[in-house]
Structures are given as structure tokens and as C-alpha cells.
N, C-alpha and C positions, 0 to 999 in steps of 0.2 A: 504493500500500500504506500510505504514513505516513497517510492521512486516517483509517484505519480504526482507529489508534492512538493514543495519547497518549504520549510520553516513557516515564512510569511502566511504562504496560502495557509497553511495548516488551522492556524493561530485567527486568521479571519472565518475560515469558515468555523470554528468553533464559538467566535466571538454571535455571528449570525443567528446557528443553530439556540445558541443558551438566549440571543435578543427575543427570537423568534417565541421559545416555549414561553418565557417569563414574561412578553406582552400579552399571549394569551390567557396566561394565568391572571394579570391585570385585569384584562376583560372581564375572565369570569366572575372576577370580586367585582366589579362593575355594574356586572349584569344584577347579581343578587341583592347589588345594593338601589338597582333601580333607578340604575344613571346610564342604560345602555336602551336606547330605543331598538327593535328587533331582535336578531337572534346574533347566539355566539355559532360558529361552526367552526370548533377546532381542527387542531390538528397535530393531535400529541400523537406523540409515537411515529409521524409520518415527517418530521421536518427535515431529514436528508434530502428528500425529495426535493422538496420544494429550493429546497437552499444548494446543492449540488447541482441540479441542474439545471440554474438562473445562472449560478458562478458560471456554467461551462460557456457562454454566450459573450460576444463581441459586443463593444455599447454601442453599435451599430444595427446588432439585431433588434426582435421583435419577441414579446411574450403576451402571452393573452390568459393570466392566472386564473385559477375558480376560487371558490368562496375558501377552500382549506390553502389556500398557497399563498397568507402572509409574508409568509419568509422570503419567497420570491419577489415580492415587493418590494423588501426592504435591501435584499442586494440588488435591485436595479435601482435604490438611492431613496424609497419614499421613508420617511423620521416616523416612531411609536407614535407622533403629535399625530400627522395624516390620519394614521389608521384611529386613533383613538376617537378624534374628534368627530371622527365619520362616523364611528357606531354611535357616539351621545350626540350624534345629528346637530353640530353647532357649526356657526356662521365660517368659524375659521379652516372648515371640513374641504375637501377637493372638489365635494358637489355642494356646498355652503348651506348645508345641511339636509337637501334633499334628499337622500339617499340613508339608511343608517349599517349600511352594511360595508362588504369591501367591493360595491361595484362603483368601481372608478378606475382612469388611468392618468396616460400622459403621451400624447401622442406626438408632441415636438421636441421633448427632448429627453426622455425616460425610456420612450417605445413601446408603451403600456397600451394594450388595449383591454378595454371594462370589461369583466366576465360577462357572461350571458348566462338569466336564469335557467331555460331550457336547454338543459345539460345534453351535449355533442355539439350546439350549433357552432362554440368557437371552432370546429375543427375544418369547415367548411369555409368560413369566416380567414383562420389563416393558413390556409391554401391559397387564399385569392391575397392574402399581403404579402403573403412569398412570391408568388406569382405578379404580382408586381412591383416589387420589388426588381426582381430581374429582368422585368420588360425595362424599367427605367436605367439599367446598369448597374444596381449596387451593392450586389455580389452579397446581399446579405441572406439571413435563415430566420424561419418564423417558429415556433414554438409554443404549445399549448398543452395542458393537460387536461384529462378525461379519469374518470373513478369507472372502477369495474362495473357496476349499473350502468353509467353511462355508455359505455361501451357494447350498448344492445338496443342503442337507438337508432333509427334510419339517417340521420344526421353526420355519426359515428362513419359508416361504409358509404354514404353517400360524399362524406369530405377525402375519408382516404382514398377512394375512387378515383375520383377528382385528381388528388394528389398523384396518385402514383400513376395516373395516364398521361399529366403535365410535368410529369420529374419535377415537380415543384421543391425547393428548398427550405423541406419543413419535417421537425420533430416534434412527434407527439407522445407523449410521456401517459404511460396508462399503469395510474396508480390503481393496485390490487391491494387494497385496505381491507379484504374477504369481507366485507357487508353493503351489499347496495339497500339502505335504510336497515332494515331487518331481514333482507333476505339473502343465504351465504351463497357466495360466489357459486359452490356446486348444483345449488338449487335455480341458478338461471343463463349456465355455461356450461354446453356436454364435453370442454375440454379442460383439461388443466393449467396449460398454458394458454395466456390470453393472447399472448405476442404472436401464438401461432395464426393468428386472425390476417398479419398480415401475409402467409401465403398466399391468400387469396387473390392479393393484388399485386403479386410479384416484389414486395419491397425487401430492404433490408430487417432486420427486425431481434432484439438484442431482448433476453429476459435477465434482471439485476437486482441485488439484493436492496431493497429498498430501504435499509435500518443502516447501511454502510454508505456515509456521504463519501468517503473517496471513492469505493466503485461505482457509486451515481454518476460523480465529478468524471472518471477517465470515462465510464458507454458513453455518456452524453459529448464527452469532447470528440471523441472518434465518431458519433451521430452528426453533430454538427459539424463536420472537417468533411462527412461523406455524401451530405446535402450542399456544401458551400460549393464542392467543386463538379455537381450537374447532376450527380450520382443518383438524385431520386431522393425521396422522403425515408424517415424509418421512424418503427413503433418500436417504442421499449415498454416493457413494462417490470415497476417497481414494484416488486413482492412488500407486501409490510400489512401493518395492522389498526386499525383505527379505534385507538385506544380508550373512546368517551364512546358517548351515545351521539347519533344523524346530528342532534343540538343541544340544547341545555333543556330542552323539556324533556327529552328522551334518554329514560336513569338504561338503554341497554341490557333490559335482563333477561335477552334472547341469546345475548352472547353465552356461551360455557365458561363458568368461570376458571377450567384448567386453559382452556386458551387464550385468556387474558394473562395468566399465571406465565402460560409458555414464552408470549411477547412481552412480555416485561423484562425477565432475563435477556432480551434485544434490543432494549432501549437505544435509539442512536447515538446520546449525547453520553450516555454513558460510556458506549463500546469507544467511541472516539476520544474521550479522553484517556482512558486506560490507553488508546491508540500511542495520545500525546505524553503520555507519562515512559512508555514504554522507549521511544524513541529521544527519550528527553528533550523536547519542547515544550510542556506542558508541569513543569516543577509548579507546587505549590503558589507562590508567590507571585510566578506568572501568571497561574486560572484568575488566583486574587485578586490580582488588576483587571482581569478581563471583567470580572464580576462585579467588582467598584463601580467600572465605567457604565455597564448595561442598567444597575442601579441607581446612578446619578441620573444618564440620560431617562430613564424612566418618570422619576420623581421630577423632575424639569417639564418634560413634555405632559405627566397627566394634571401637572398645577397651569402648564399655560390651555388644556381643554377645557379644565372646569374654569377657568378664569374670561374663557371664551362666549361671547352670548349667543343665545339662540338667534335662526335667522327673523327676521324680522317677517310677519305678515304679506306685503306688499312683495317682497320677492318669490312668490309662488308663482305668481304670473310671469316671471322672466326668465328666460332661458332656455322653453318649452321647443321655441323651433328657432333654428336660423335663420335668418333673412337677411343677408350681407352682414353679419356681424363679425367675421374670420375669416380671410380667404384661404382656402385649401390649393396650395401649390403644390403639385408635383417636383420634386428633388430628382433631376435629369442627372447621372452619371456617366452618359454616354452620348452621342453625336445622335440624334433626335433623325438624319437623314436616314442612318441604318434600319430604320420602320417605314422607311415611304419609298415608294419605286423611284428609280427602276434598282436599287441596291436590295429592297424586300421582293423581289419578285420572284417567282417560282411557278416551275410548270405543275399546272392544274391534273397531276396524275398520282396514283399512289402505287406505288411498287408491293405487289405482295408477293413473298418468297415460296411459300407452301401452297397459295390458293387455300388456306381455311382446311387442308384433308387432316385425314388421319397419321400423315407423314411415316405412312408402312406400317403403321401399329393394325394390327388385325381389329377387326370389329368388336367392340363387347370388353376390349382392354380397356382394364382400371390405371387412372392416372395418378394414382398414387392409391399408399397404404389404405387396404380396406381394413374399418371398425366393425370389431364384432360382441 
């Protein structure tokens, strides 16, 4: 694991991982104290995820997080204040209090784009940012993630489709937290592996321990090295476990409580500092400091929320639609001629190499392993 690291990285992504859990623990004291408008939807147990494979990305790229991928947020630069202030719906919040959840982004200089409630549709969504992205020149990769439920919606096969017929330059992360609400992964997938989904569409497709932010960190770097250079999309997906209940109303006591037992013994923040102790970057005094600082910035950014006021009445009515209020420019990285004749031109024919047959396979042959 250390080769895949340098000191630095190590030391940040563990700074992340421990921001990550301890603002959501904020949250929850938040919630119960009835200073959080909406819901909480953790993400304990799963923050490798989130946070290994935002690190693997160029600040060039694009990510399109869901409701559990805080952590992702905050290594593409948003402060505990952002996310804070958006669940207590106050004025100084990114949707100025519109919103009390984490649907927000940033789409000019963070490369955020807002979850979308109806879980698969980002997947669709960034296929066409990747895809554009390259039409324009800029050589960049889009990235989204999808929960094992999610990943059985028409949305789902209809973006990777999309995807993997346009070689589009995009990673999609399919976190396997084994619960789509209450129901377990084998109760609504006849397979084991979910990543096997993308045989379907010819892509690459990498299954990884999701409790282990460096082997997050290196699939996702070699995911995104193998979409940047034309290579096609790939699905990964992260093994882990989803340690709460769907939200804070939901106490989970559909889960078995040896299987909660068994993932806890995998906690990621844990195995990663044993990681950092083992290798000696991680002494005492150094977690200390990392811990000081996640604690000060904390207590800073939840005094300037609650110091924050709600938004005001009158702003309900603004911001509803656009109507020239930001112009939306295209970022050209390339010579704009190479899209218009006569440099885009091409003959109107399609070369097929087999005609569509059987290519010698006898009739009635199976294309792969039959289940029984």
C-alpha cells in the first residue's frame, strides 16, 4: 500500500477521512438537537470511498457526488461551514438556504455538479459532461457515484450504454454498502459481483475493497489514467458496508447484528491509521495535530452557521429560473475549425467487418458461461 503513497498524500487523506466522519457526527448532534432542517444520510463506514476516489481526480475534472459523498466534497475544497449551513438551511448556505440537504455544487471553479434525487440519473447526466468535455478539447474525466439499489434502475444501463458506445471519459464508482434501504444486495442482484454488470457493455471494470482508501486511491487512479486517454468508461465497484440506518429515522434492525459486528472490525479510519502507524507517518503527536486542527476548524465553522440568519422571506421568489442572469460559456481547448467542414467531414458509410453473423460459431452456441 505505502508504494502507492507518498508521506504527504498519506497524512491528507487521513486528515479528510477523520474531517469527513467527525462533521457527520456534528450533524447528527445537530439533527437531534433540532437545528438541522431535513435529513442526515451518513456515511460511516463508507468514507474511503468517497474520499479516495475524489483524491484520484485532476482539478480539472468533474464529480457529480450523492447524498452519502460528503467527503468528496470537501477534497474538491467545499469548508464543514458549506455543508453545515446547508442542512440548518441558512442564508450563508450555497443554495442560501433553499435546499437543507447536500444538493449543491460548483460548476466554475470546484466542478461540482448537484446530486440528483432520482438515484442513476447523474450517470446519464455525466456521460454527456464527459462527452463534452472532449468535444470542447479538455482532455478531462467525469465521475459519479451510484449505491447498489441504484444500480437497478433504467437510468443506471441506460447512462453506461450511452457511455461505453461514446468511449466517453467517465468513472463510475458503485458503492456496494449491501443495503438498498432494507433490502440486501442478494435479494435484488442474481450476481455477486456488481462490477460484473459492466460486461455487458464491453467496459473496463475493477471490483475494490471499499474500507481500504489506498486501494480506492490507486483503481480509481488507473480508472481515470484509462478514460483520460480515449480508452472508454469503467465501473468499479467498492465493497463496504453502510454502517447506520437509509437516515436518522431509520434505527436498521433489518440488518444482523453479526454483520455489523463483522464490519466494524473494517472500519477504514481505523485500518488506515494502524496503516500510518505501521509505516511510521502516523506517531502519536502527529494524528494529534491532525485532530487539533479538524477540531478547531469545526468549532469555527459551526459558530459562524449558527451565527448565520435564516434567509429572508422575499428571497423564495429568486433564483427559481434564469433569465440572463449568468452566461454559460463554453471553455474551447481546441481550434473550434476541427468540428466544421471541410476538416469534420467524413464519408457517409459504415464499414462492418462480420456483417452482424455468427463469425463461424455454430448455431445455439453460448456466449459465454452458462448459470445453473
Amino acid at each position: 500500500m505505502s508504494a502507492l503513497l507518498t508521506r504527504d498524500e498519506a497524512l491528507e487523506l487521513y486528515y479528510y477521512l477523520r474531517l469527513n466522519r467527525s462533521l457527520e457526527e456534528l450533524l447528527v448532534r445537530l439533527f437531534r438537537q433540532n437545528k438541522v432542517f431535513g435529513g442526515i444520510y451518513g456515511s460511516l463506514g463508507q468514507e474511503a470511498i468517497s474520499v479516495g476516489a475524489a483524491y484520484a481526480l485532476g482539478p480539472g475534472d468533474w464529480i457529480a457526488p450523492m447524498v452519502r459523498n460528503i467527503g468528496a466534497l470537501l477534497v474538491r475544497g467545499f469548508k464543514p461551514r458549506d455543508i453545515l449551513t446547508q442542512h440548518m438551511a441558512r442564508l450563508a448556505a450555497p443554495t442560501q438556504g433553499k435546499d437543507s440537504g447536500s444538493h449543491f455544487g460548483d460548476l466554475h471553479v470546484r466542478h461540482v455538479v448537484s446530486p440528483i434525487s432520482m438515484l442513476g440519473d447523474l450517470i446519464p447526466v455525466m456521460t454527456g459532461v464527459a462527452m463534452g468535455g472532449r468535444y470542447l478539447g479538455q482532455k478531462i474525466v467525469a465521475m459519479t457515484w451510484i449505491g447498489d439499489g441504484g444500480s437497478s434502475t433504467g437510468a443506471f444501463h441506460e447512462g453506461l450504454n450511452l457511455a461505453a458506445a461514446q468511449k466517453a471519459p467517465f468513472v463510475l464508482i458503485l458503492e456496494n454498502n449491501q443495503w438498498a434501504y432494507s433490502t440486501p444486495v442478494t435479494r435484488q442482484v442474481p450476481v455477486r459481483d456488481l462490477a460484473e454488470r459492466a460486461r455487458a457493455y464491453g467496459i473496463a471494470h475493477h471490483v475494490v475493497d471499499g474500507n481500504d482508501v489506498a486501494a480506492v486511491l490507486g483503481v480509481v487512479r488507473e480508472a481515470v489514467a484509462h478514460a483520460r486517454e480515449g480508452c472508454g468508461p469503467v465501473l468499479i465497484e467498492a465493497k463496504t458496508m453502510r454502517m447506520l440506518g437509509h437516515a436518522q429515522h431509520d434505527a436498521a434492525e433489518y440488518v444482523p447484528p453479526e454483520m455489523l459486528a463483522y464490519w466494524k472490525t473494517r472500519d477504514p479510519i481505523a485500518r488506515f491509521e494502524a496503516f500510518l502507524k505501521e509505516n511510521h507517518w502516523g506517531d502519536p503527536q502527529t494524528l494529534q495535530t491532525i485532530h487539533a486542527r479538524i477540531e478547531g476548524e469545526l468549532a469555527e465553522d459551526l459558530a459562524f452557521a449558527e451565527s448565520s440568519p435564516l434567509p429572508p422571506p422575499e428571497l423564495a421568489e429568486q433564483g427559481v429560473y434564469c433569465e440572463g442572469c449568468h452566461a454559460v460559456e463554453p471553455q474551447w481547448r481546441r481550434d473550434k475549425n476541427e468540428l466544421l467542414p471541410p476538416q469534420s467531414a467524413a464519408k457517409a458509410a459504415w464499414a462492418v467487418d462480420d456483417f452482424g453473423d455468427l463469425a463461424g460459431k455454430p448455431a445455439g452456441t453460448p456466449s459465454g458461461p452458462v448459470r445453473r
